[in-house]
C-alpha positions in Angstrom: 90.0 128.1 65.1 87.1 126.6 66.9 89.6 125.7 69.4 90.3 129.6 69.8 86.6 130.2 69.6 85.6 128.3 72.1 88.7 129.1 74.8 87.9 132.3 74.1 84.3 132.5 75.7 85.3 130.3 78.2 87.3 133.1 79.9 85.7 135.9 81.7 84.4 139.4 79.9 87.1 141.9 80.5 89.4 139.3 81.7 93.6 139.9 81.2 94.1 136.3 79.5 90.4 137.5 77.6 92.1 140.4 76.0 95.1 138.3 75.1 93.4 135.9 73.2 91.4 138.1 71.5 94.5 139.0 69.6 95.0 135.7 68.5 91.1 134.9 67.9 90.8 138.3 66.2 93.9 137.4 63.5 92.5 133.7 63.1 89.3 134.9 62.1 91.1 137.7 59.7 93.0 135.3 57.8 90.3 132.9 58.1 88.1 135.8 55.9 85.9 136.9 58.7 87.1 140.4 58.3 83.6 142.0 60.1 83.7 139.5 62.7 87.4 139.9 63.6 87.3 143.6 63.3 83.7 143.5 65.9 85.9 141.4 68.2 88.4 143.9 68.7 86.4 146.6 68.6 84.3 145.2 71.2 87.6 144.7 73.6 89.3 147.4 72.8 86.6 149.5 74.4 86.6 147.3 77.2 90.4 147.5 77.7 90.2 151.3 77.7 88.4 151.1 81.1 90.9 148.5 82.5 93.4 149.8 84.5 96.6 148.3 82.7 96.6 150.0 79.2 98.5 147.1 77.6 96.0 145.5 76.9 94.3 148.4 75.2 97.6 148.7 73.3 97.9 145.5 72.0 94.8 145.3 70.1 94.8 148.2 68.9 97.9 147.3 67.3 95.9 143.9 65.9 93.2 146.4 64.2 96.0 148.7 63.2 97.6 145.9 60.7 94.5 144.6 59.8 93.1 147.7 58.6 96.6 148.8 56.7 96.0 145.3 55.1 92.5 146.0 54.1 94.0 149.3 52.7 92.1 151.1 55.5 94.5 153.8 55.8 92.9 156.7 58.0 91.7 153.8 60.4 95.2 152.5 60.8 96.7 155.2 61.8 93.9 156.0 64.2 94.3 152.6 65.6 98.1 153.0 66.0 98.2 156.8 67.5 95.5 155.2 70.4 98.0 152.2 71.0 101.0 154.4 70.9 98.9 157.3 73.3 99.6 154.7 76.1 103.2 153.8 75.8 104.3 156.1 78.2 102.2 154.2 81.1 102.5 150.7 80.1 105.3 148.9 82.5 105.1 145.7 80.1 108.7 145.9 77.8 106.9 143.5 75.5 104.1 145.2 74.5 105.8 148.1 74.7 108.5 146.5 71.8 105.0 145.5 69.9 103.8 148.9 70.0 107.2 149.7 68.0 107.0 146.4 66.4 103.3 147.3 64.7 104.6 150.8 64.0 107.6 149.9 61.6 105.5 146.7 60.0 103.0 149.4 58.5 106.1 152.0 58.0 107.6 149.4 55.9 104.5 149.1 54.3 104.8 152.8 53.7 108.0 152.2 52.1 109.5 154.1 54.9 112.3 151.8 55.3 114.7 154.2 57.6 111.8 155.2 60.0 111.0 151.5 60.0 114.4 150.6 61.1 114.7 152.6 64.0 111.2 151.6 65.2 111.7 148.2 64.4 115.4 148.9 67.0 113.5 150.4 69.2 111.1 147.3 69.5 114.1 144.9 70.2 115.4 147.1 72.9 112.5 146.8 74.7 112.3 143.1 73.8 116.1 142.6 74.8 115.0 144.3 78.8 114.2 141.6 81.3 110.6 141.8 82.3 109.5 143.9 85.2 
């Protein structure tokens, strides 16, 4: 993790490859058990990404803080999370996140025990995954 820590404020504030590893950062320290300090991390970028002019990025971590709060049994702030990353979908370009986006939203509907909404988002995520990038 201090490998992650310390790529991670080597890259510029705001950067794109910034945002990406904050994802990665942001789950190391949640499964490392620094829940506050994960959950400031994103927080932090995800306001930053709303101001950059690709919204994936904003997407993608909001995802991040979407599963971590449905595991931390944070319900309401879940689905607050997930409606901002999904507000975007229809301007992201990038197939992956956009897949991710569907991805995140049938991991917490199977957590939901909505296994047939699950499926088709879960299908919708490989479609986008199966699309050759832009």
């Amino acid at each position: 993790m201090q490998e992650l820590q310390k790529s991670y404020y080597n890259l510029p504030l705001g950067s794109k490859e910034r945002f990406l590893l904050t994802g990665k950062y942001a789950q190391a320290l949640y499964f490392a058990n620094e829940k506050a300090l994960a959950s400031q991390l994103l927080n932090d970028n995800i306001q930053l990404a709303k101001n950059y002019p690709d919204k994936q990025y904003y997407a993608y971590l909001n995802c991040i803080a979407a599963m971590n709060s449905y595991n931390d049994r944070l319900f309401e702030k879940s689905r607050f999370y997930l409606e901002h990353a999904k507000s975007v979908l229809p301007i992201i370009n990038d197939n992956g996140i956009k897949g991710y986006i569907h991805y995140c939203d049938g991991w917490i509907m199977t957590r939901q025990n909505k296994e047939d909404q699950a499926v088709s988002q879960f299908h919708k995520a490989i479609s986008f995954w199966k699309r050759p990038p832009d």
